[in-house]
C-alpha positions in Angstrom: -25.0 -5.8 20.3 -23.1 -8.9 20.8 -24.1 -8.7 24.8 -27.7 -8.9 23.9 -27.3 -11.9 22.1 -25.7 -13.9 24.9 -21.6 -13.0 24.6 -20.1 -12.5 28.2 -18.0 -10.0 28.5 -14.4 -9.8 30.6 -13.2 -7.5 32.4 -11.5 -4.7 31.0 -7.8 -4.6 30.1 -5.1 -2.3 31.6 -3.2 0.4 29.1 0.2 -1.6 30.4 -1.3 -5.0 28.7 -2.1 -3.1 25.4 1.5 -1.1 25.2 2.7 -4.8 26.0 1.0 -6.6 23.4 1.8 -4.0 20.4 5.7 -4.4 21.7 5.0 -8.1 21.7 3.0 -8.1 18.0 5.8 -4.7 16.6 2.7 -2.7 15.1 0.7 0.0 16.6 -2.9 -1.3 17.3 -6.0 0.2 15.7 -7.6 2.4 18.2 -11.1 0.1 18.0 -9.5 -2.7 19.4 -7.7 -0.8 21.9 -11.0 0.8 22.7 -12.5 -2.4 22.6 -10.0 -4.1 25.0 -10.5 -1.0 27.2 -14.5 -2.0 27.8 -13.6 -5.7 27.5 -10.6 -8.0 27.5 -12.4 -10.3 24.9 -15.7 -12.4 24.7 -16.6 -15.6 25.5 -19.5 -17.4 23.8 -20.0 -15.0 21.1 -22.0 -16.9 17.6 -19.3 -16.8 15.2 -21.2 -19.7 12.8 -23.0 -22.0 14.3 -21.1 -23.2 17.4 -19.8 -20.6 20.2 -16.2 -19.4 20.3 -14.3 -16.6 21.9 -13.0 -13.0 20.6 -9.6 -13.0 21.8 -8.5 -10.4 24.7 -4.9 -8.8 24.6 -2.8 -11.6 25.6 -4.2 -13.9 23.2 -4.2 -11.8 20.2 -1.7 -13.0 17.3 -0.5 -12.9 13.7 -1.8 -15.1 11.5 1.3 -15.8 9.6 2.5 -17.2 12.7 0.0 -19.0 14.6 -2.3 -20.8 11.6 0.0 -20.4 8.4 -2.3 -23.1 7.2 -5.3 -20.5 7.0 -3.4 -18.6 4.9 -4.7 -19.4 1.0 -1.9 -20.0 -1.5 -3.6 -17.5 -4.3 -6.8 -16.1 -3.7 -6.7 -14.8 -7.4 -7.4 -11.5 -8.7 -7.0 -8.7 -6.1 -10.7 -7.1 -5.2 -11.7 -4.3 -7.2 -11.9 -1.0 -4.7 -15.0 0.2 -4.6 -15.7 -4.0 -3.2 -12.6 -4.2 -1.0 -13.5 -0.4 0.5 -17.4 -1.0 0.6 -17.8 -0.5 4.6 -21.5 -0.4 4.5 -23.9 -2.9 5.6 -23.3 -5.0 2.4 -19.9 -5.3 2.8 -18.7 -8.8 1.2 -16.3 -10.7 3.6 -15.6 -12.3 0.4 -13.0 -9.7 -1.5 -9.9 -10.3 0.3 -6.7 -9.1 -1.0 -3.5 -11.4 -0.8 -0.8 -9.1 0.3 -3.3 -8.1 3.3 -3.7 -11.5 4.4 -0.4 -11.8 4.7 -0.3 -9.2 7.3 -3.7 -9.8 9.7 -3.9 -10.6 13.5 -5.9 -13.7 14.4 -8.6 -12.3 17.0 -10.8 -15.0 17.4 -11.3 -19.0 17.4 -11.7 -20.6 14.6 -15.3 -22.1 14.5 -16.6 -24.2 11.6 -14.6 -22.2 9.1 -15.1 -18.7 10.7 -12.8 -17.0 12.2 -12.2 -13.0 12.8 -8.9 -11.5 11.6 -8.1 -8.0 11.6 -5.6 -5.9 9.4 -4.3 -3.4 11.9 -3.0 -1.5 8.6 -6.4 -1.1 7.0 -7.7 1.4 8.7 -10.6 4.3 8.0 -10.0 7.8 9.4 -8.0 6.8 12.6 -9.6 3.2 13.5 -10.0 0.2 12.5 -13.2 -0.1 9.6 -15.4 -3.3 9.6 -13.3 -4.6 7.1 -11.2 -5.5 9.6 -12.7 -8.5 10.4 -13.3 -10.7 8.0 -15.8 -13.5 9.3 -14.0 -16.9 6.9 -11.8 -17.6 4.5 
């Protein structure tokens, strides 16, 4: 649990912020960030490599298209084969990454010596957001 490992929490969000930020983002939120948001309106000082960072609450939340267009890779090459891209075990790959969904992912965290969490609010898994979700670097 991130807690345990010395990330402070904030307080929890209000459903108002979340309705706002989807209007503010156009897309319908994954239920696990909503859920997460509900518990805790992001983390501060949470390992993301080897510095601290901070997982973004609502009203920092963003695409990536539009706030670090620079992260975005030109051609990452061939797309990931499925049974990698849809591997949602514990050795899942942050490494298969698929162009087009890139494209289309919301920046939830600092970046931090080349990590940084994004999150494809269209990838989902039966209803919420999977692991693959967040991808750890690029």
């Amino acid at each position: 649990m991130v807690l345990a490992r010395g990330g402070q929490s904030k307080g929890p969000t209000s459903e108002e912020a979340i309705s706002e930020a989807e209007k503010r983002l156009g897309t319908e939120l994954p239920k696990s960030l909503k859920d997460f948001w509900r518990a805790s309106n992001g983390l501060m000082h949470i390992r993301l490599d080897a510095d601290e960072g901070l997982i973004f609450g609502v009203e920092t939340v963003s695409w990536l298209k539009s706030s670090n267009p620079d992260l975005i890779p030109e051609n990452i090459g061939a797309p990931a084969l499925d049974e990698d891209y849809f591997d949602y075990g514990p050795d899942q790959d942050p490494i298969y990454l698929r162009d087009a969904y890139i494209q289309s992912t919301l920046v939830v965290s600092d970046l931090v010596d080349s990590g940084i969490y994004l999150l494809n609010p269209e990838d989902q898994l039966q209803g919420t957001c999977a692991d693959r979700g967040l991808v750890e670097s690029l």
